[in-house]
N, C-alpha and C positions, 0 to 999 in steps of 0.2 A: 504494500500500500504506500501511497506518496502520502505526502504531507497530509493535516487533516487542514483543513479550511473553514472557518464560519465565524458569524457574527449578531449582533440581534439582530428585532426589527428594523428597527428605525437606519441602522448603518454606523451610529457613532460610534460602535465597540466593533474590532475585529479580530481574533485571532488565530495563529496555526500552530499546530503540535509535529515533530518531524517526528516524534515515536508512534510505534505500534501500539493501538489500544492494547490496553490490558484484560479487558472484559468488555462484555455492554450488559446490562441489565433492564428489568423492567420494575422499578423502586416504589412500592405499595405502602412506605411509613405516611404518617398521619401530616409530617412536616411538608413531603412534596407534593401531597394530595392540599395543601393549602396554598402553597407559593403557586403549584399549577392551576389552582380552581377546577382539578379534573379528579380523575381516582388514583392516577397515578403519573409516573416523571419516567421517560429511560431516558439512560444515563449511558456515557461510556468513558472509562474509567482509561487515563492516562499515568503514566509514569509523573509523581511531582517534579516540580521544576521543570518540564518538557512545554506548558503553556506560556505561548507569548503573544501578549497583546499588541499587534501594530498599527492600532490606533482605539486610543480612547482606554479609559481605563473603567472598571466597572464600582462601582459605588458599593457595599457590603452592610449586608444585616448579620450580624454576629446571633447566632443560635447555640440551643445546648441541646446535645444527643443524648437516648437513653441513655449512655455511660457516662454521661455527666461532661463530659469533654468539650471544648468548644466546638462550633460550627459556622464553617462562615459562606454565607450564601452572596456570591456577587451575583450584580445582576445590574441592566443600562438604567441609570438615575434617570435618563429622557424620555426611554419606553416603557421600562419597564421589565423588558425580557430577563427572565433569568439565564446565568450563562454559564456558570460555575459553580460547585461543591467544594469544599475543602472540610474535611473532616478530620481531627485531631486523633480521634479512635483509629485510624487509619491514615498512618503519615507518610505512606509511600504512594499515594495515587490521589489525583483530583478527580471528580465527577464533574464532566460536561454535559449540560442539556443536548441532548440528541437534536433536538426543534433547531437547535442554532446550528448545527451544522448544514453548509453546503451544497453539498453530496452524501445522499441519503443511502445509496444504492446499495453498498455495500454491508449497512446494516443490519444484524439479527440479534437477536437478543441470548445472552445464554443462559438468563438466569432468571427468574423469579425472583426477587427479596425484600423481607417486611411483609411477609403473608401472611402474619398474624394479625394484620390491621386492612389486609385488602377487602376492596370493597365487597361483600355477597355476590352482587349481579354483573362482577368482573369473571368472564368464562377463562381460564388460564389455560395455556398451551400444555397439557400433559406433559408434551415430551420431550421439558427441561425442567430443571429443578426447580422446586419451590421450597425456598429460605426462610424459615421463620423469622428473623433478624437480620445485620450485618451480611454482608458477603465475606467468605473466606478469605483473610488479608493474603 
């Protein structure tokens, strides 16, 4: 895979990842069923420090995870689009919102996780896992 490419809505934030995602997931907790207004956020998990913003920087709501750990959710101050995860419990990977990437093409999902909090009348893919909590660091 080349580069990953995307950005929000609006245009004022953009960035690209040279690394290989790490996972992609389909994230069912109670936090990104709020920031998305839907039932659920995928995500695809990057190597930290491999995100670079080239142009615009994103604004952050600092949150706290079940583990009590911080959480810091960026996202465009102009649009609003969420763009980013960073999760302390998990210090070797950022969470991208999928919606902002680019090129969607390549995406699948491999995981289920936070399916103790998924919605009921959410039908889940059988045949990948479903994560009570966390994804395996």
């Amino acid at each position: 895979m080349e580069k990953i490419h995307g950005q929000c809505l609006c245009g004022a934030i953009r960035y690209t990842s040279a690394a290989a995602p790490l996972m992609t997931a389909i994230c069912h907790c109670k936090h990104c069923q709020r920031q998305t207004g839907t039932a659920f956020s995928i995500v695809v998990a990057v190597p930290k420090g491999s995100l670079v913003f080239e142009t615009g920087q994103p604004a952050t709501y600092q949150d706290v995870g079940d583990s009590g750990l911080p959480v810091f959710r960026r996202f465009c101050a102009n649009c609003g689009s969420p763009i980013v995860t960073e999760v302390d419990a998990m210090p070797t990977m950022d969470f991208l919102k999928a919606g902002t990437l680019d090129d969607t093409s390549w995406l699948k999902p491999q995981m289920n996780i936070w399916c103790t909090s998924a919605q009921p009348w959410v039908k889940m893919d059988e045949s990948i896992p479903c994560i009570a909590g966390n994804p395996p660091a």
